[in-house]
MMTF fields as JSON, N, C-alpha, C and O atoms, coordinates in Angstrom:
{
  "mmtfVersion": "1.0.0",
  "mmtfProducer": "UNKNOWN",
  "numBonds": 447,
  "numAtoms": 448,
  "numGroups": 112,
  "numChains": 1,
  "numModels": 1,
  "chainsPerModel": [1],
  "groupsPerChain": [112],
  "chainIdList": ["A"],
  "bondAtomList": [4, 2, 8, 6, 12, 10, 16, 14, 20, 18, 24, 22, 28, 26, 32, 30, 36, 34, 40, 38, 44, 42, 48, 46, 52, 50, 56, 54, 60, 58, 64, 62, 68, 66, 72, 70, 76, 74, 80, 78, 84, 82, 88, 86, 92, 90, 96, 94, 100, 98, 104, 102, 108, 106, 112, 110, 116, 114, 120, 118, 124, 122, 128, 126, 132, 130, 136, 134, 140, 138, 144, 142, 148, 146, 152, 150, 156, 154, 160, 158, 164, 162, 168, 166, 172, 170, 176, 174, 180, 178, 184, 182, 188, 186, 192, 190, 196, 194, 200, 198, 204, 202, 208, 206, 212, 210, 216, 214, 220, 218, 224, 222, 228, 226, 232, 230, 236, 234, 240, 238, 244, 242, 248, 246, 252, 250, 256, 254, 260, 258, 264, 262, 268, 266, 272, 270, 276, 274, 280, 278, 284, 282, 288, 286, 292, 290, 296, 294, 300, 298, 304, 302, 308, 306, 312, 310, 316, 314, 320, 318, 324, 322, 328, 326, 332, 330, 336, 334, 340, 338, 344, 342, 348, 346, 352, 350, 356, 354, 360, 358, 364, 362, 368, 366, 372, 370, 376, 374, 380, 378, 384, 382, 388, 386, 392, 390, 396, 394, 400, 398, 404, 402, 408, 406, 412, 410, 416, 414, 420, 418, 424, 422, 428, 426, 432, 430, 436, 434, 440, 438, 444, 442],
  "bondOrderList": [1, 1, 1, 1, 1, 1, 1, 1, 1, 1, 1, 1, 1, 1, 1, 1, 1, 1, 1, 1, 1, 1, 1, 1, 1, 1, 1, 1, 1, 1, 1, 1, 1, 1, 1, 1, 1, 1, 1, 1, 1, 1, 1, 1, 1, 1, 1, 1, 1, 1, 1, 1, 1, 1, 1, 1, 1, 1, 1, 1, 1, 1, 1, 1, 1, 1, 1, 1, 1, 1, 1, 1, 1, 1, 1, 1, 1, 1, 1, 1, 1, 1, 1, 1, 1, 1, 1, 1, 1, 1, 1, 1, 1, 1, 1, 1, 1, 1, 1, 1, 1, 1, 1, 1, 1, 1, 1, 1, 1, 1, 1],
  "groupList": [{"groupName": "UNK", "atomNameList": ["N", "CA", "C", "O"], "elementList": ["N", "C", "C", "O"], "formalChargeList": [0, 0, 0, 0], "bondAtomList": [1, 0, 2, 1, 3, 2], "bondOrderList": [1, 1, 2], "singleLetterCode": "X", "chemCompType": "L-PEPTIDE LINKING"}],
  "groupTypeList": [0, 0, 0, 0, 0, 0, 0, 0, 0, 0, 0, 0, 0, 0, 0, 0, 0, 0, 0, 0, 0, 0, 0, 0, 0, 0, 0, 0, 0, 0, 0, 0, 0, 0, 0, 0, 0, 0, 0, 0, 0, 0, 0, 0, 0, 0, 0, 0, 0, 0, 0, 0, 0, 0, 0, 0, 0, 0, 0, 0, 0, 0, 0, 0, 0, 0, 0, 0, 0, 0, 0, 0, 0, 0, 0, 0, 0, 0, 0, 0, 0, 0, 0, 0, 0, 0, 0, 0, 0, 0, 0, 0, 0, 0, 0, 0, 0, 0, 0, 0, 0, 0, 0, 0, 0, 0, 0, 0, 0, 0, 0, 0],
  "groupIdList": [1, 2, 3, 4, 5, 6, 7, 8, 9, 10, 11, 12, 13, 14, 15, 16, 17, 18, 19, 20, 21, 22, 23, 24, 25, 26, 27, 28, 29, 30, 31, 32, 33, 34, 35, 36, 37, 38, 39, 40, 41, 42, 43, 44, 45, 46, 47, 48, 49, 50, 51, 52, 53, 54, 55, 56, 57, 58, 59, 60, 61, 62, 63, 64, 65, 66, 67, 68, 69, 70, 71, 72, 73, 74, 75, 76, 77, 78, 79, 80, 81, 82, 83, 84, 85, 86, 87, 88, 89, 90, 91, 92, 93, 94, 95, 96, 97, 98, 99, 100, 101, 102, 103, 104, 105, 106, 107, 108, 109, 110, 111, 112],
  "secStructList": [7, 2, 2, 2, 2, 2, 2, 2, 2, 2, 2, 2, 2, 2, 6, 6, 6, 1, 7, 3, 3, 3, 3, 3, 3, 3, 3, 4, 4, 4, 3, 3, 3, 3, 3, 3, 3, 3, 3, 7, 6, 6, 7, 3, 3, 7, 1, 1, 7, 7, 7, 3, 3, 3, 3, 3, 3, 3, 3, 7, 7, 1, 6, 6, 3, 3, 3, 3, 3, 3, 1, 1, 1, 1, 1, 7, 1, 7, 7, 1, 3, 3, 3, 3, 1, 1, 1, 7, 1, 6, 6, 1, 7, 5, 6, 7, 3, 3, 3, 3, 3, 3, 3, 3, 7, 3, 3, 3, 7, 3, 3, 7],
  "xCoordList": [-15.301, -14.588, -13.38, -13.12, -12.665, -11.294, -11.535, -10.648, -13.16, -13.295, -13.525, -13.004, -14.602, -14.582, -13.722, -13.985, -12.743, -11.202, -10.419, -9.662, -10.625, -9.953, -10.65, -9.975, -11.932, -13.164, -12.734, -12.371, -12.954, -12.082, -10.84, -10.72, -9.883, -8.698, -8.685, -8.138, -9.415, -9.43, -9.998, -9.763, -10.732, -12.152, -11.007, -10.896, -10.461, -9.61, -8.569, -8.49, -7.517, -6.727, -7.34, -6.905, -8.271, -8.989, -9.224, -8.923, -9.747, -10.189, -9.284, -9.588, -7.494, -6.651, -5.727, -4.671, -6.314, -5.516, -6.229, -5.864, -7.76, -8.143, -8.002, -8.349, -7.297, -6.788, -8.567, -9.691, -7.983, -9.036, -9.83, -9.261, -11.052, -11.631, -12.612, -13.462, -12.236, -13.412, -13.772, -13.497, -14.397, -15.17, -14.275, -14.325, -13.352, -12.547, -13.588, -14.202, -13.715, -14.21, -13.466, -12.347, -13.955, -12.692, -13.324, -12.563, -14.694, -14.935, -14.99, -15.081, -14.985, -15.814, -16.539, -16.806, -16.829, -18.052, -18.59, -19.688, -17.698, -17.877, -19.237, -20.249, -18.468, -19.047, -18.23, -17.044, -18.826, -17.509, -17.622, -18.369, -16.728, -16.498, -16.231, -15.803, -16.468, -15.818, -15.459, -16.164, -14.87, -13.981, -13.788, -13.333, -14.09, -13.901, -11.964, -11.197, -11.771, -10.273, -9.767, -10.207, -9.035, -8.522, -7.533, -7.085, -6.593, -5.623, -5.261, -5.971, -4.324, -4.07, -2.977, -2.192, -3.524, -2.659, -1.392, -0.882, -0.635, 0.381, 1.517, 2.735, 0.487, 0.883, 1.177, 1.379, 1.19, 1.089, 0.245, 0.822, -0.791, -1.908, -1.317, -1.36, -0.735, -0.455, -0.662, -0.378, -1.191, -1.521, -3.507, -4.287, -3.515, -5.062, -5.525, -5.903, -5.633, -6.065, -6.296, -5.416, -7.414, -8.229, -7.531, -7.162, -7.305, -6.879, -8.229, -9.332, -7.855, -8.794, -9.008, -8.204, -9.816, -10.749, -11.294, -11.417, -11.592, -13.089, -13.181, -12.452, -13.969, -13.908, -14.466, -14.357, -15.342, -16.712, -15.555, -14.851, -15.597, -15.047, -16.247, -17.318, -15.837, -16.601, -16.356, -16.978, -14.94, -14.595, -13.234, -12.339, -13.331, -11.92, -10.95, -11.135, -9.802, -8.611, -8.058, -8.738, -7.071, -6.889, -6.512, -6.164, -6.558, -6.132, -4.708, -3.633, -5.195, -3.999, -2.848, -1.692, -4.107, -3.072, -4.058, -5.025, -2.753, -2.988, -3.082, -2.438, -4.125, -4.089, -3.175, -3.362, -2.548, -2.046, -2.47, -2.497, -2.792, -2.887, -1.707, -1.601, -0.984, -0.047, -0.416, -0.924, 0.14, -0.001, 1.201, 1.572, 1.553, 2.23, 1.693, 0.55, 2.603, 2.329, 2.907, 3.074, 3.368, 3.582, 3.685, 3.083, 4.227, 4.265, 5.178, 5.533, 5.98, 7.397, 7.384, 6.989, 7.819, 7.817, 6.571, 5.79, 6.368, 5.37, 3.903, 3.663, 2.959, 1.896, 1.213, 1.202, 0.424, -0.735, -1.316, -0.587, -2.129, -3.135, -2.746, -2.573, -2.614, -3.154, -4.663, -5.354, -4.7, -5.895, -5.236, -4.335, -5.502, -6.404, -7.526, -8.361, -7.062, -8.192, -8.593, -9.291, -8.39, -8.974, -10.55, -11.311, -11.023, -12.09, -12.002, -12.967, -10.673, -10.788, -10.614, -9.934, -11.088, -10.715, -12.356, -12.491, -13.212, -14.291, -14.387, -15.167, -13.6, -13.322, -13.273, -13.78, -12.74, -12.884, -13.478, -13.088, -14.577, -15.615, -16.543, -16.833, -16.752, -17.798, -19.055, -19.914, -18.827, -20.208, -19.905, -20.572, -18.949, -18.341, -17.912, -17.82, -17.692, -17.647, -16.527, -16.669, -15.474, -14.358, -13.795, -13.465, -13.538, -13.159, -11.507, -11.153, -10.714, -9.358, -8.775, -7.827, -9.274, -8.584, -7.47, -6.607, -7.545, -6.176, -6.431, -7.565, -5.389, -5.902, -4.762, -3.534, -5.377, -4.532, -4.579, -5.538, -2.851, -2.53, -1.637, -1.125, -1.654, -1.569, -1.981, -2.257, -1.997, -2.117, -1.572, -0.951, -1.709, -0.397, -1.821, -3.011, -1.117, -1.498, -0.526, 0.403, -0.425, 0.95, 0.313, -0.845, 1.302, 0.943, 1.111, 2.033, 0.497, 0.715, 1.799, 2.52],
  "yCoordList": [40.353, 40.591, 39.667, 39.055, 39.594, 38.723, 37.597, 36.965, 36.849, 35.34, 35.125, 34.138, 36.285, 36.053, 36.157, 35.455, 36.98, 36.497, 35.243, 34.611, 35.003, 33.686, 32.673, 31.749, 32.566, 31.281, 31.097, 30.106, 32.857, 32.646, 32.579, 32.658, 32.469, 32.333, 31.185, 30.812, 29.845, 28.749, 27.757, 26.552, 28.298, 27.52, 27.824, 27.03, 28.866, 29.44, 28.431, 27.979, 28.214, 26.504, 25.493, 24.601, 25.263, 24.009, 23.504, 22.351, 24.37, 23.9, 23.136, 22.316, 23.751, 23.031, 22.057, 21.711, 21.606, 20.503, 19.162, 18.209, 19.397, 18.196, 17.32, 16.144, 18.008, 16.9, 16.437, 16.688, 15.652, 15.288, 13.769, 13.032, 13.629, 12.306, 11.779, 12.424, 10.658, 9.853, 8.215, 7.745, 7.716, 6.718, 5.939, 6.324, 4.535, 3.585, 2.478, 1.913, 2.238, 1.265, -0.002, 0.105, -0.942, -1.77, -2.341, -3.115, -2.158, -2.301, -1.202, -0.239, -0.721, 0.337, 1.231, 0.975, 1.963, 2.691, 3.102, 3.657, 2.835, 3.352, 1.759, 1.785, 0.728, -0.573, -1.341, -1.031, -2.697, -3.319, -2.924, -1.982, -3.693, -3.479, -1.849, -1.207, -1.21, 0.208, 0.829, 0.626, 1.376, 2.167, 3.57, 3.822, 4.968, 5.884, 5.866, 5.019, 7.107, 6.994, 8.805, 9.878, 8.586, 10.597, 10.404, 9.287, 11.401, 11.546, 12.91, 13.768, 13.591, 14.719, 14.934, 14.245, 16.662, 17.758, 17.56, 17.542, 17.349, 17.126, 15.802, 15.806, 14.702, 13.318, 12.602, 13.132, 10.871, 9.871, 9.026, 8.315, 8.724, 7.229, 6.175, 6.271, 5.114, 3.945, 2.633, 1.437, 3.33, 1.974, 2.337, 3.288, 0.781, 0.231, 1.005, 2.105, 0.537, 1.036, 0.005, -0.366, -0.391, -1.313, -0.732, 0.435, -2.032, -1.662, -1.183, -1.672, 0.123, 1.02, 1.281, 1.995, 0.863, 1.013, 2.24, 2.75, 2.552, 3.83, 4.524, 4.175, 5.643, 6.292, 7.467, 8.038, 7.787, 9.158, 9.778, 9.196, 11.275, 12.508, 12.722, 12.925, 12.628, 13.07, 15.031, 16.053, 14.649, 16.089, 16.494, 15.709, 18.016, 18.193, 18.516, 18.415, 18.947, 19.168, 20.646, 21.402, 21.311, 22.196, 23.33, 22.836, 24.831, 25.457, 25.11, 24.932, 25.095, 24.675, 23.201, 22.939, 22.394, 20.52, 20.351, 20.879, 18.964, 18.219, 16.976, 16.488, 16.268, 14.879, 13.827, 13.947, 13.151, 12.134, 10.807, 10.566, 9.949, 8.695, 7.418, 7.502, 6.441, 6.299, 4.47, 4.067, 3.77, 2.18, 1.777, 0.607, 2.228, 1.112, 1.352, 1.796, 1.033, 0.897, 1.247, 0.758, 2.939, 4.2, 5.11, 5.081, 6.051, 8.084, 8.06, 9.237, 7.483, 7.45, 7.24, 6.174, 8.265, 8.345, 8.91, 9.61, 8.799, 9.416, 8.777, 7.618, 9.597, 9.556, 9.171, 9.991, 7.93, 7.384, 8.712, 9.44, 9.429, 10.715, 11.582, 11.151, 12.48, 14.182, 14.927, 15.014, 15.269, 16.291, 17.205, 16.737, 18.484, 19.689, 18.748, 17.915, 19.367, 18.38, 19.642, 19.557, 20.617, 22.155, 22.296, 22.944, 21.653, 22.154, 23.228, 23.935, 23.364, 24.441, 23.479, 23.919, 21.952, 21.379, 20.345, 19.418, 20.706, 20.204, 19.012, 18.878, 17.76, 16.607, 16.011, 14.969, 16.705, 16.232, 17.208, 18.304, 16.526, 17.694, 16.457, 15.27, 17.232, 16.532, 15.961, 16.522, 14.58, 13.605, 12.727, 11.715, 13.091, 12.973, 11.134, 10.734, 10.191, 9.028, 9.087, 9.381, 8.692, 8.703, 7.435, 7.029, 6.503, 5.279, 5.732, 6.748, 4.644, 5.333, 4.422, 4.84, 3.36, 1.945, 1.338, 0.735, 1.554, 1.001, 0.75, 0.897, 0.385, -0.077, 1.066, 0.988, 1.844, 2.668, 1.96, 1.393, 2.06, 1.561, 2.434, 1.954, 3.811, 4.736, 6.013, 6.036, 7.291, 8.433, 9.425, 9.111, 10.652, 11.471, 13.048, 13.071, 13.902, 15.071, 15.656, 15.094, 16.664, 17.697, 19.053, 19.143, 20.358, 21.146, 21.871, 21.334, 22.974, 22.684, 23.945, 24.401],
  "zCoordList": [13.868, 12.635, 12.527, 11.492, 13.622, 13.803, 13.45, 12.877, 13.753, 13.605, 12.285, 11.765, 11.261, 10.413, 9.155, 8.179, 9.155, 8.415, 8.883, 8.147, 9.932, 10.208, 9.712, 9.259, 9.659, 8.664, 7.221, 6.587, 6.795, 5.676, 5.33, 4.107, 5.877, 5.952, 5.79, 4.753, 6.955, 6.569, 5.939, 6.031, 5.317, 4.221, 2.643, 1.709, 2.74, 1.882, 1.177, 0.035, 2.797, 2.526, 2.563, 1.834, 3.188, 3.573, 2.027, 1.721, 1.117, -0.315, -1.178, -2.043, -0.606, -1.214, -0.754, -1.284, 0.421, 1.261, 1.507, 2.194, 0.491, 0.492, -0.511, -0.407, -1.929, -2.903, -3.381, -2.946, -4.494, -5.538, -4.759, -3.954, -5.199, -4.468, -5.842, -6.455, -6.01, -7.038, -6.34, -5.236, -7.357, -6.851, -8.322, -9.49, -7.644, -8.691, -8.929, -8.023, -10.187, -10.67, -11.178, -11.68, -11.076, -11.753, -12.99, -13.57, -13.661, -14.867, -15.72, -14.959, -17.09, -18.166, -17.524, -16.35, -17.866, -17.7, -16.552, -16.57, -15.027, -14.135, -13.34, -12.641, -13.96, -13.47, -12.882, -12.772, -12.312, -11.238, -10.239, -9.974, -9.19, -8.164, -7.932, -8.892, -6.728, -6.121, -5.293, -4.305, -5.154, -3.657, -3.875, -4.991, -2.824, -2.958, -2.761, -2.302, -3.304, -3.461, -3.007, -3.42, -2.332, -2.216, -2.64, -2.385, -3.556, -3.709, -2.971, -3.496, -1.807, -1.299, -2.535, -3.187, -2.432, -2.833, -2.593, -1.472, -4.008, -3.908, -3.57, -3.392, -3.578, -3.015, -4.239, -5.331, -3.885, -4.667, -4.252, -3.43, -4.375, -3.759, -4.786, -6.012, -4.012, -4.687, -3.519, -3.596, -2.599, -1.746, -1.375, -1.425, -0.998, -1.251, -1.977, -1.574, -3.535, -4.499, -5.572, -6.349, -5.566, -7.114, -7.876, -8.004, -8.595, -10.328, -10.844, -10.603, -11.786, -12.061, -13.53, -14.13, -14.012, -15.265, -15.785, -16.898, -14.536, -14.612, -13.658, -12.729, -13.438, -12.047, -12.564, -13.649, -11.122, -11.242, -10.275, -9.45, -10.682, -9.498, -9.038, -9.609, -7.534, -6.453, -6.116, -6.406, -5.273, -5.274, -6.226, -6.538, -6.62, -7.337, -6.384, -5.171, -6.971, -5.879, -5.702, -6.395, -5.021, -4.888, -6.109, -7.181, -6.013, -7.595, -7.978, -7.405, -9.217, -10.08, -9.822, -10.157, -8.924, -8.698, -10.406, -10.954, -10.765, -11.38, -10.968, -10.04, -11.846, -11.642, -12.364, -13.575, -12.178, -12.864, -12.443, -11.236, -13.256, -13.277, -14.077, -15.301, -13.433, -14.276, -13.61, -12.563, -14.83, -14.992, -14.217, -14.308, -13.811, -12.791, -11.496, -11.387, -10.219, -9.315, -8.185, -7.068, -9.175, -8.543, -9.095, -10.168, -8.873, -9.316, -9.833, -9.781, -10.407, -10.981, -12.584, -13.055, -13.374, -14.405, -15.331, -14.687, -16.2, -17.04, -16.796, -17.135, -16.196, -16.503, -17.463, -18.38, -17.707, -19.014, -18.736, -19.41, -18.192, -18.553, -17.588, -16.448, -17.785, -16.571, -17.011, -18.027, -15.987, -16.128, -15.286, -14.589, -15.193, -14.329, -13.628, -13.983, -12.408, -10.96, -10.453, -9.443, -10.8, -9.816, -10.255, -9.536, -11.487, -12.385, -13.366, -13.659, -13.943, -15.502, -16.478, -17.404, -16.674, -17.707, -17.588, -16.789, -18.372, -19.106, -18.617, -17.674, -19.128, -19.023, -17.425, -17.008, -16.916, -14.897, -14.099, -13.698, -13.947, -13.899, -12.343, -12.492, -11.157, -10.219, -11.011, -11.691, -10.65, -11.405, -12.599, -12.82, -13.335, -14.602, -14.485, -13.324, -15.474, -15.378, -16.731, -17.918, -15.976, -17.423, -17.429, -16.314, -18.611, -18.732, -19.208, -19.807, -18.728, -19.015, -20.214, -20.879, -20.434, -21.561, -21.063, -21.7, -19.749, -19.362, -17.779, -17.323, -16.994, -15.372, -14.619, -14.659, -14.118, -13.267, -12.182, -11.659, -11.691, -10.502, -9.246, -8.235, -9.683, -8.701, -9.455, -10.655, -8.455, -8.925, -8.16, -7.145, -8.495, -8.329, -8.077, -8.391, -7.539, -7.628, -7.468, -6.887, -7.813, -8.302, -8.603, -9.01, -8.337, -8.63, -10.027, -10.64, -10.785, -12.307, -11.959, -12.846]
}
C-alpha cells in the first residue's frame, strides 16, 4: 500500500516537472529544418534553439503552465503569443502543427 501512494505521489509531480516539448521547425507549416525542444515548467529556453517558424507539440506541460513564445532572444518582456500548455486550450493540443508568422527565438513556461 505504502509503495503504491508513493507511485502516485510521484507520477502525480512527475507530470508537472516535465514542462512542454515540441518539435521547431524553421519553415511554415511544420517544414524545414528540426529539433525537438523542452521547455521546463516554469523556465525560459533561449539557448540552442532554431529560429522558429512552426512547431508540432509533442508533449504538453504541467497544470495550469503557460506557454509563451516571444521574438527576441529571451523571456523578457511581452510575449508575441501564449497558450495554455496543460491541454485546456484547443489550439495546443499533442500532434497539432501551428505556424506562428513570425521566428520565435525563445520561450517561456510560466505558471497561469
Amino acid at each position: 500500500m505504502h509503495f503504491t501512494s508513493t507511485l502516485v505521489t510521484f507520477l502525480g509531480f512527475s507530470s508537472g516537472i516535465l514542462g512542454y516539448k515540441f518539435t521547431a521547425f524553421s519553415g511554415r507549416d511544420c517544414t524545414g529544418d528540426a529539433k525537438d525542444v523542452n521547455v521546463w515548467d516554469n523556465t525560459c529556453r533561449d539557448q540552442n534553439i532554431p529560429a522558429t517558424q512552426s512547431f508540432r507539440i509533442l508533449n504538453l506541460g504541467g497544470n495550469l503552465q503557460k506557454a509563451d513564445f516571444y521574438d527576441v532572444g529571451n523571456c523578457v518582456g511581452s510575449a508575441r503569443r501564449i497558450w495554455w500548455a496543460d491541454g485546456r486550450e484547443n489550439a495546443f493540443q499533442v500532434g497539432k502543427c501551428i505556424t506562428l508568422g513570425y521566428s520565435a527565438r525563445a520561450f517561456g513556461s510560466r505558471s497561469g
